[in-house]
Each structure stands twice: as structure tokens, then as C-alpha cells.
N, C-alpha and C positions, 0 to 999 in steps of 0.2 A: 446661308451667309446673309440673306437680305434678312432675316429674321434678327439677326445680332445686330446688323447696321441698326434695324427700326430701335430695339431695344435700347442703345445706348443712344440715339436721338432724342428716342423719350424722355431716356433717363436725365441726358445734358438739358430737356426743357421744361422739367419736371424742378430740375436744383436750379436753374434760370430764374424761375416764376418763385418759387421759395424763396430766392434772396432778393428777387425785388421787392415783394411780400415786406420782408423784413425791416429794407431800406426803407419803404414807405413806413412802417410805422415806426420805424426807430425816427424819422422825420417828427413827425407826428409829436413824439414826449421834444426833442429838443426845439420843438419848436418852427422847424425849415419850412415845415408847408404851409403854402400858400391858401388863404381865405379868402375869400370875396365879404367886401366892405357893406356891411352892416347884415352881415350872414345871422340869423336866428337862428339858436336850437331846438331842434324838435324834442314836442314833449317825446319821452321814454316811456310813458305809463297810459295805456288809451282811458278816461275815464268811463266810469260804467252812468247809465242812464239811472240808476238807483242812488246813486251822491248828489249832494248838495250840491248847491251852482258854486257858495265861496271854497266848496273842498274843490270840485271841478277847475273854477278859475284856477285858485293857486295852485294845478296841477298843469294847466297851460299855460299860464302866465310865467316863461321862462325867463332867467333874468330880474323877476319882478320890478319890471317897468310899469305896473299900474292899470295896463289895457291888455286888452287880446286883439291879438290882430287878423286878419283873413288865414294867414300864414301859420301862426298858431292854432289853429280847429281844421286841418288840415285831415285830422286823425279822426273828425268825428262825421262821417257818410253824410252828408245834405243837411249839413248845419248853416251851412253858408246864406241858404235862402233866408233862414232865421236871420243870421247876421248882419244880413241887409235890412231887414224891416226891422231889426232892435237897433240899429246906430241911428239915435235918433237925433243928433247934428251931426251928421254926417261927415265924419273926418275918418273914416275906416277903421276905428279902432273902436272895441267893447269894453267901457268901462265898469268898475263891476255891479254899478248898479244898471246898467245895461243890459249887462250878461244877466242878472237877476230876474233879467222879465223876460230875456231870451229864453232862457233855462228851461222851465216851464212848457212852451209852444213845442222844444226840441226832444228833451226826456217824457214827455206826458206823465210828470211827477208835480206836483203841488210842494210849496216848499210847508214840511211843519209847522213851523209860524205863522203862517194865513191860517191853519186848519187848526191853530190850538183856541180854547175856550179863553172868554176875556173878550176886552177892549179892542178896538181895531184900529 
């Protein structure tokens, strides 16, 4: 008997948890839930240390507001220290000729264009 009680417990928190489930995301397309004001998206796609900084920025640069922010390379393991000594006025943000010189110290990649033959 207590085996039936547990089972149909389960069961009623098992379809509980499913339709909240559901309610939150049916929220979600109509739009009900709540955001926190000036919320950033996180990138989707971790970039690889073998890309270029402009394919890497526009792969952080969510939005394409023009800089990366601390909150943006979230994704990338001890970039941060980079981040601090390439924001070089200092307003927390990496723009991308910032990021261009970050890039480099972080990936231990050279960008092509320093390393091709020619003019400098």
C-alpha cells in the first residue's frame, strides 16, 4: 500500500514539475518573463584559440554594441587578466582594436597580417 501512495506522489510531482516547466517557457515566447535591466547575452559558441580576434570579437560582441565587455569573455578561462591590461583607457570595455592586441597575449596565436611578407 505504501508503495502505491509513493508512486502516485511521484507521479502528481513528476506532472507538477512538467507543467511548470511548460508555463515558464510558454512565459518565455509570450514574452511574461521578467529580465533584469540591461541583462547581456551570453555568447552561444566558445571561440577556439585558433580564430582570429575580428572572427572571435564578433562572436562575443552580442548585440553588436562595438566593445566586449568583462561580462562578454566570461567563456574564455583567464582572459580577464588579459582584459585588464589591454583596456587601455580604461572604461571596462574592449574595443576591437583593443581586443586585437588582447588576442594575441591570450590565444599565443599571431595574427596573419603581422606575419605576411610586405611593408609594415
Amino acid at each position: 500500500m505504501r508503495m502505491v501512495m509513493f508512486v502516485h506522489a511521484l507521479r502528481a510531482l513528476l506532472i507538477a514539475s512538467v507543467l511548470a516547466f511548460a508555463n515558464l517557457a510558454g512565459a518565455g515566447e509570450t514574452g511574461e518573463m521578467e529580465t533584469t535591466p540591461g541583462a547581456q547575452e551570453m555568447p552561444t559558441v566558445v571561440p577556439s584559440k585558433q580564430e582570429t580576434a575580428e572572427s572571435v570579437f564578433a562572436k562575443l560582441d552580442n548585440g553588436k554594441k562595438g566593445y566586449i565587455s568583462l561580462a562578454d569573455v566570461t567563456v574564455l578561462p583567464g582572459f580577464d587578466r588579459v582584459f585588464q591590461s589591454s583596456d587601455s583607457n580604461h572604461d571596462g570595455k574592449l574595443s576591437l582594436k583593443e581586443f586585437k592586441s588582447a588576442w594575441p597575449a591570450y590565444s599565443g596565436t599571431t595574427d596573419p597580417a603581422d606575419s605576411a611578407p610586405g611593408p609594415k
